[in-house]
MIFI-20042 format. One record per residue (C-alpha): x, y, z; residue number from 1. Coordinates in Angstrom, 1 decimal. Last residue first. Example, Ala and Ser with C-alpha at 12.3 -4.5 7.8 and 13.67 -1.06 7.14 Angstrom:
REM residues 2
13.7|-1.1|7.1|2
12.3|-4.5|7.8|1
***
This chain:
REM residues 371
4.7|11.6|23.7|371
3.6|8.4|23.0|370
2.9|8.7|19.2|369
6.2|9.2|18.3|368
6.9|5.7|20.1|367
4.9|3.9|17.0|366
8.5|3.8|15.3|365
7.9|5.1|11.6|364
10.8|7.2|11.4|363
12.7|5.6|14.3|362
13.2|3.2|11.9|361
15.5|4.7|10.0|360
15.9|3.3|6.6|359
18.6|4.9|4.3|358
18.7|2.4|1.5|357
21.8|1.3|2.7|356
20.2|0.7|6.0|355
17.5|-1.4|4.0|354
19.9|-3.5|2.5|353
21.8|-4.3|5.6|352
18.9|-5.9|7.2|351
17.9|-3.7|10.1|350
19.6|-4.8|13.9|349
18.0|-8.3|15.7|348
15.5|-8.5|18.4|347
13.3|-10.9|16.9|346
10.6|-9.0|16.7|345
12.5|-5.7|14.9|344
14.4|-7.6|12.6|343
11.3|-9.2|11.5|342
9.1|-5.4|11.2|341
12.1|-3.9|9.2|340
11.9|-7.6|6.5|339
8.3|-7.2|6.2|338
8.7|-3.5|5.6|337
11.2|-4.0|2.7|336
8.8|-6.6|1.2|335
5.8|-4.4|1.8|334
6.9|-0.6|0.4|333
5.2|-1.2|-2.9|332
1.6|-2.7|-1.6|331
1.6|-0.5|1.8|330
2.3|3.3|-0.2|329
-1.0|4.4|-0.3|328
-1.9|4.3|3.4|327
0.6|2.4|5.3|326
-0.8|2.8|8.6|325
-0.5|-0.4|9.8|324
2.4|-2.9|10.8|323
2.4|-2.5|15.1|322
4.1|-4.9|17.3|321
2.5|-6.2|20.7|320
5.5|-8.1|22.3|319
6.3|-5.6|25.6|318
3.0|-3.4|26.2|317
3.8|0.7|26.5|316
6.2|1.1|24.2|315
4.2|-0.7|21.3|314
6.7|-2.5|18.8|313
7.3|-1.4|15.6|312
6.5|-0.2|12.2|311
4.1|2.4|12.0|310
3.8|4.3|8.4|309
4.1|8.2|8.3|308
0.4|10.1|7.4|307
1.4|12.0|10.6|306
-1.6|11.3|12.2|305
-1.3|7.4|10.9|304
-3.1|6.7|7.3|303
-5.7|4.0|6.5|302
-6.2|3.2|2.4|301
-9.7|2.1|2.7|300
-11.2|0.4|-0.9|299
-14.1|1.2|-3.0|298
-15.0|-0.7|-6.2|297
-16.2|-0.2|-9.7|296
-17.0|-2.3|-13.1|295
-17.6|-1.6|-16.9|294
-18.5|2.0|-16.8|293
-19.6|4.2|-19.4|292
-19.6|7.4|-21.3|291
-16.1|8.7|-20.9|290
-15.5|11.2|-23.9|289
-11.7|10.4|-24.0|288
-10.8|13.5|-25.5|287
-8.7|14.3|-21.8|286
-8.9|16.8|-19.4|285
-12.7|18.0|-19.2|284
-13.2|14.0|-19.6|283
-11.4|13.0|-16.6|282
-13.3|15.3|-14.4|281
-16.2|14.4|-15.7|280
-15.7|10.6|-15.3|279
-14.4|11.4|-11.8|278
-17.5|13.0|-10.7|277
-19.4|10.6|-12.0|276
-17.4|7.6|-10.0|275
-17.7|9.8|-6.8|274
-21.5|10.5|-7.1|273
-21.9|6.8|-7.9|272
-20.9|5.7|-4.5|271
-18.8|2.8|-4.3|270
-18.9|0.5|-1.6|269
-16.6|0.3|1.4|268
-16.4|-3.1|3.5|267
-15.9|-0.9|6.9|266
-13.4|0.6|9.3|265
-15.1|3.9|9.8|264
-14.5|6.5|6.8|263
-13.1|9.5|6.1|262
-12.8|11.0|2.5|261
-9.8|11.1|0.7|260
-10.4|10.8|-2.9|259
-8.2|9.5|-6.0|258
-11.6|10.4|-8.2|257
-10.1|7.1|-10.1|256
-9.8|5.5|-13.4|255
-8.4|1.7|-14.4|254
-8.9|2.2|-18.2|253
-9.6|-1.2|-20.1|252
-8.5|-3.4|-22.9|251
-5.4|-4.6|-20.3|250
-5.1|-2.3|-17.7|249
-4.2|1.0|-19.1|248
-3.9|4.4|-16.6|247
-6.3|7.0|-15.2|246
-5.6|9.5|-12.1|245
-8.2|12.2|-10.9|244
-8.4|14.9|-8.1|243
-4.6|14.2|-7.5|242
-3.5|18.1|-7.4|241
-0.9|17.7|-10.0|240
-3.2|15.2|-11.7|239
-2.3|11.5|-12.5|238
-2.1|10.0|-15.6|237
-0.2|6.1|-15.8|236
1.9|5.6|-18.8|235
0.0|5.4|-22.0|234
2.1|1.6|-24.2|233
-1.3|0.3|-23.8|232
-3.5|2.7|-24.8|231
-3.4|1.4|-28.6|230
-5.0|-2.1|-27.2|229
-8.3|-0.1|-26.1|228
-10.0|1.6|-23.8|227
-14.1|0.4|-22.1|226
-14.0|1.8|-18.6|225
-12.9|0.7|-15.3|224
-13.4|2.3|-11.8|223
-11.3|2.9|-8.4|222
-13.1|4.8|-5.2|221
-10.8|5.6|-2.5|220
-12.3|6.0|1.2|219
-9.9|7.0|4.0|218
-9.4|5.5|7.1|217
-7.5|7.2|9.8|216
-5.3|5.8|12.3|215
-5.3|7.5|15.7|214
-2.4|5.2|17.5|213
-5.1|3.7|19.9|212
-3.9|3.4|23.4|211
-3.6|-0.5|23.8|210
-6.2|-2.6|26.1|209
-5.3|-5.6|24.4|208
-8.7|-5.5|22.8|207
-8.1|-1.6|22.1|206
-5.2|-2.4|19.9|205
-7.4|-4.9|17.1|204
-9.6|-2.0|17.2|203
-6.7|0.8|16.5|202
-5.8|-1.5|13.7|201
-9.1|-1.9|11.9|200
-7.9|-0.2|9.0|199
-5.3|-2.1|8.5|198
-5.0|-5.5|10.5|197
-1.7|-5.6|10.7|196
-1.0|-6.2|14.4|195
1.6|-8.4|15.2|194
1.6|-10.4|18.4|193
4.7|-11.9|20.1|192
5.7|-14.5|22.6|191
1.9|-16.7|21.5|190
-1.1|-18.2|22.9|189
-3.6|-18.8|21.2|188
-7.3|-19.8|21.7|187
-9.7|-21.1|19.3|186
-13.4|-19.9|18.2|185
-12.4|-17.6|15.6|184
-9.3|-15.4|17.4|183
-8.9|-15.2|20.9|182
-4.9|-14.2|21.3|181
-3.3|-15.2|24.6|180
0.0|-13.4|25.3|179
3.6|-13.4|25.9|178
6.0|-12.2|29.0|177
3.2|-13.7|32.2|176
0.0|-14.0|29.6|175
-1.6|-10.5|28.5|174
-4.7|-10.6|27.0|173
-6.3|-10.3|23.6|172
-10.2|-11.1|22.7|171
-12.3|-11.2|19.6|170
-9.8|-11.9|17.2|169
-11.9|-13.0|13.9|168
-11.0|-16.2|12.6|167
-12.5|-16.9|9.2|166
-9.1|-17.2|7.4|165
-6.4|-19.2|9.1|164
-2.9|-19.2|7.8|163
-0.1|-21.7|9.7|162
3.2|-21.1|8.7|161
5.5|-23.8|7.7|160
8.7|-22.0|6.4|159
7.4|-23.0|3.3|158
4.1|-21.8|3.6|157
5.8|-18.4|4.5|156
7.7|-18.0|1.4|155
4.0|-18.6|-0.4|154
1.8|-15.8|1.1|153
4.2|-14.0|0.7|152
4.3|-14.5|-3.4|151
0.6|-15.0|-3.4|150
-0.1|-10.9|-2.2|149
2.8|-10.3|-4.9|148
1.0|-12.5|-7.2|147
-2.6|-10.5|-6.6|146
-0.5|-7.1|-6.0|145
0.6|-7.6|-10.1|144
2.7|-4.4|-9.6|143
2.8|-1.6|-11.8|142
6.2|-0.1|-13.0|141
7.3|3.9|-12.4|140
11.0|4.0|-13.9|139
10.3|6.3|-16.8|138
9.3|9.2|-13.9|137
7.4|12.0|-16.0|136
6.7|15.7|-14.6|135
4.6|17.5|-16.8|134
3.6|21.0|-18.1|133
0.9|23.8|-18.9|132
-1.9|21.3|-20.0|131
-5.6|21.8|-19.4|130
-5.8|23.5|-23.2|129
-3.9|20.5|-24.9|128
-6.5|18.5|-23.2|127
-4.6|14.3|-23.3|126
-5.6|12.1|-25.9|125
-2.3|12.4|-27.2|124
-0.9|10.5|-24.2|123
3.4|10.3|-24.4|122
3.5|12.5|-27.3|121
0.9|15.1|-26.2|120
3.0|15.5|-22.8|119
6.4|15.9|-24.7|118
4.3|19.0|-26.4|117
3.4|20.1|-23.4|116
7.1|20.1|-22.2|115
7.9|18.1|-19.7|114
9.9|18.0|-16.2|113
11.9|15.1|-15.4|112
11.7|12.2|-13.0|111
15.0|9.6|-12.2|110
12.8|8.9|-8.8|109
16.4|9.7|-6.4|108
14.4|10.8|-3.4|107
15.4|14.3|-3.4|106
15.2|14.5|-7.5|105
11.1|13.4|-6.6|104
10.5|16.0|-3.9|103
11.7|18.5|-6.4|102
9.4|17.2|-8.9|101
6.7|17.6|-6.3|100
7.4|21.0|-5.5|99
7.8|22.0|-9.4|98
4.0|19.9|-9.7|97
3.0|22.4|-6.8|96
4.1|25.6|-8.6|95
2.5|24.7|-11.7|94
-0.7|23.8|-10.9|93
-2.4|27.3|-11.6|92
-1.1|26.9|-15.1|91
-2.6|23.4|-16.3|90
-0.5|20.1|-14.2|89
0.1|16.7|-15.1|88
2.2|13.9|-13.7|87
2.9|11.0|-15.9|86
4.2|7.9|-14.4|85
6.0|5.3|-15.8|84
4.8|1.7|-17.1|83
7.0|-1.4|-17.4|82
6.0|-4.6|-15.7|81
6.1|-5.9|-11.7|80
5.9|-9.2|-10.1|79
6.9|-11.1|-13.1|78
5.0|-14.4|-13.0|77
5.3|-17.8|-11.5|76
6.1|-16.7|-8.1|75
7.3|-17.5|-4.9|74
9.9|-20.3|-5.8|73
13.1|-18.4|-6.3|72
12.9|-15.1|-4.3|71
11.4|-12.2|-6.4|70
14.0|-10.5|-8.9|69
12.0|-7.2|-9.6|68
10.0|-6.9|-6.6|67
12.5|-8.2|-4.5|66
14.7|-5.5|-5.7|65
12.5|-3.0|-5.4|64
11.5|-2.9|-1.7|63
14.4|-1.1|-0.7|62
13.5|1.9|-2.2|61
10.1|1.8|-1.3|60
10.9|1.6|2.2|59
13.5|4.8|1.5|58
9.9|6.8|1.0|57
8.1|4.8|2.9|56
9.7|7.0|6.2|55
9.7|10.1|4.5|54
5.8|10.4|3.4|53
4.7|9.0|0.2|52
5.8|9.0|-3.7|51
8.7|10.2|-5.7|50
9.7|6.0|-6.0|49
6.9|5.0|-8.0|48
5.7|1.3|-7.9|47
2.3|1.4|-9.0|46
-0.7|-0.3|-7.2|45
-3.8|-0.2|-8.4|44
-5.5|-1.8|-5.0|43
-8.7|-3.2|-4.3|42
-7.4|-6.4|-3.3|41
-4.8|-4.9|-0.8|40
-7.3|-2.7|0.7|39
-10.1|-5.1|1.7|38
-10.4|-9.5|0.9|37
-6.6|-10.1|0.9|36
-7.3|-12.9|2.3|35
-10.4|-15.3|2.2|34
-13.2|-15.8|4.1|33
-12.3|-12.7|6.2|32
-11.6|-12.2|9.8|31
-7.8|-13.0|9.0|30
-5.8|-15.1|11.4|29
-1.9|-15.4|10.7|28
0.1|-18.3|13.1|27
3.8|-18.2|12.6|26
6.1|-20.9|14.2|25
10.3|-19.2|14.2|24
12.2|-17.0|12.6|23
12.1|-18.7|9.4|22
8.6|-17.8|9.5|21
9.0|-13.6|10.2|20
9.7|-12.9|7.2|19
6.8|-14.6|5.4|18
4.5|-13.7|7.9|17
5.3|-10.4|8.2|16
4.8|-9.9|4.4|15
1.4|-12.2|5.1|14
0.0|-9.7|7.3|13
1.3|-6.2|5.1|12
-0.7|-7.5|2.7|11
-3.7|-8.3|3.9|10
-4.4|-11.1|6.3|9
-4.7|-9.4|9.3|8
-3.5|-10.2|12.7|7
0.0|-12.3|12.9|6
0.5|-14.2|16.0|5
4.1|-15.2|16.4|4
5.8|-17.6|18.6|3
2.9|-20.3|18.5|2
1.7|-22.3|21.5|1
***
């Protein structure tokens, strides 16, 4: 007998697990060998507050101060370092990059509109004949989503939580007021079942007999190429329309066709018409003259109908809770999501800090979808 069963070992699964473990016994299975194995390891995750739907929006919000001053013991490195973000935009992309900066002074992002010239400074590689303005947010920082991943993973040891990797559910059934979870060979029974299995999250519902919530999966393809040390201090280019986005990692250039193309639930791989696309894309706007690649990968970033994250329990079956749909936004928005989804199995009312960051979970409650 546990009191939770956490499904998914991404990272919304151990960010329930580690705020849900001094709640009471956690159990998280993962299918994989190892966690993290989809999304969450294939992410390039920036923290940028003018970014996502309205209910991450304030999520994000909330989430930085743990990911600036992490809990003692989690970590052995910063979770997050200095970047910003750098939206660009030639003449016809004007009026959506001012939409998208007004979107930003809405949600409190500290962005400003650019010049050209402003542009050239920040990345002189940059088209000076693609460029009609920019929108740059100084606070946008990356986050190290292998020590974040590490740093839940890490609270919840302490509190004693059980992780099991190779432990596919294959079977979910309702038990008197819990239920007994099937999951790689052994049998659980548990009060409470979160599912934050990503992608596979309508799957995960249909075992327990669930309606499924409608979540899509969407194919992103992500690339590196040869840079240098004097891109370093470049802050992360993305396109007013978001056909391309390129920032420094390390020696390298992280690059991206930032598509959304359906997928089933799946171990995406790359395509190479995506990654060429992308390279010429990239080059039209930039001097870079991209000529090879050093690696490339494919992840699923899995949205709700309303592109919204779901946070809650299911109306229609007592104890099943839902943590998916978090699309591009799960890796910054997870520790103030964690901490929503544990207030909400337990039974207890929002952690103060994310009502002052103006969290309301009926946002991103799955009841919307219920009619």
């Amino acid at each position: 007998m546990t009191d939770f069963v956490v499904i998914g070992g991404g990272i919304a699964g151990v960010s329930a697990a580690a705020h849900l473990a001094p709640h009471g016994s956690v159990t998280l299975v993962e299918m994989e060998s190892a966690l993290a194995y989809h999304t969450t390891g294939r992410s390039a995750a920036l923290f940028v507050v003018n970014y996502g739907a309205q209910g991450s929006r304030p999520l994000g919000l909330a989430s930085r101060a743990f990911l600036e001053n992490p809990p003692e013991g989690s970590t052995d490195a910063p979770l997050v370092t200095p970047r910003g973000l750098l939206w660009t935009a030639d003449e016809t992309q004007m009026p959506g990059l001012v939409k998208i900066a007004a979107e930003g002074e809405e949600s409190g992002a500290g962005s400003r509109l650019i010049s050209p010239n402003e542009i050239l400074g920040l990345v002189p590689v940059l088209n000076p004949d693609h460029i009609a303005g920019g929108l740059f947010e100084p606070s946008a920082q990356d986050i190290d989503v292998a020590a974040l991943q590490q740093a839940f993973v890490r609270i919840a040891r302490m509190h004693d939580a059980e992780i099991r990797t190779q432990s596919a559910v294959t079977a979910i059934e309702r038990k008197g007021s819990g239920w007994i979870v099937k999951a790689g060979g052994d049998t659980l029974t548990c009060g409470s079942i979160v599912n934050a299995s990503g992608a596979w999250g309508d799957r995960v519902a249909a075992l327990a007999n669930i309606e499924s919530i409608g979540l899509d999966p969407m194919r992103r393809t992500a690339f590196m190429v040869p840079g240098n040390q004097g891109y370093a201090r470049w802050p992360m280019v993305v396109d007013a329309d978001q056909r391309f986005y390129f920032k420094p990692d390390g020696v390298q250039l992280l690059c991206s066709l930032a598509e959304e193309e359906p997928s089933e639930p799946t171990d995406a791989k790359p395509r190479m018409e995506d990654v060429a696309l992308a390279i010429e894309l990239i080059n039209e706007a930039t001097t870079l003259g991209i000529r090879s690649v050093n690696s490339q990968w494919t992840g699923l970033r899995t949205f709700s109908p309303d592109r919204d994250l779901v946070i809650g329990e299911e109306p229609t079956a007592p104890g099943f809770f839902w943590l998916v749909g978090q699309g591009g936004t799960g890796i910054q928005t997870s520790p103030a999501y964690g901490a929503l989804l544990a207030s909400q199995v337990i039974g207890t009312e929002i952690p103060e800090f994310l009502a002052e960051a103006g969290v309301d979970p009926s946002t991103t409650d799955p009841g919307r979808f219920r009619g």
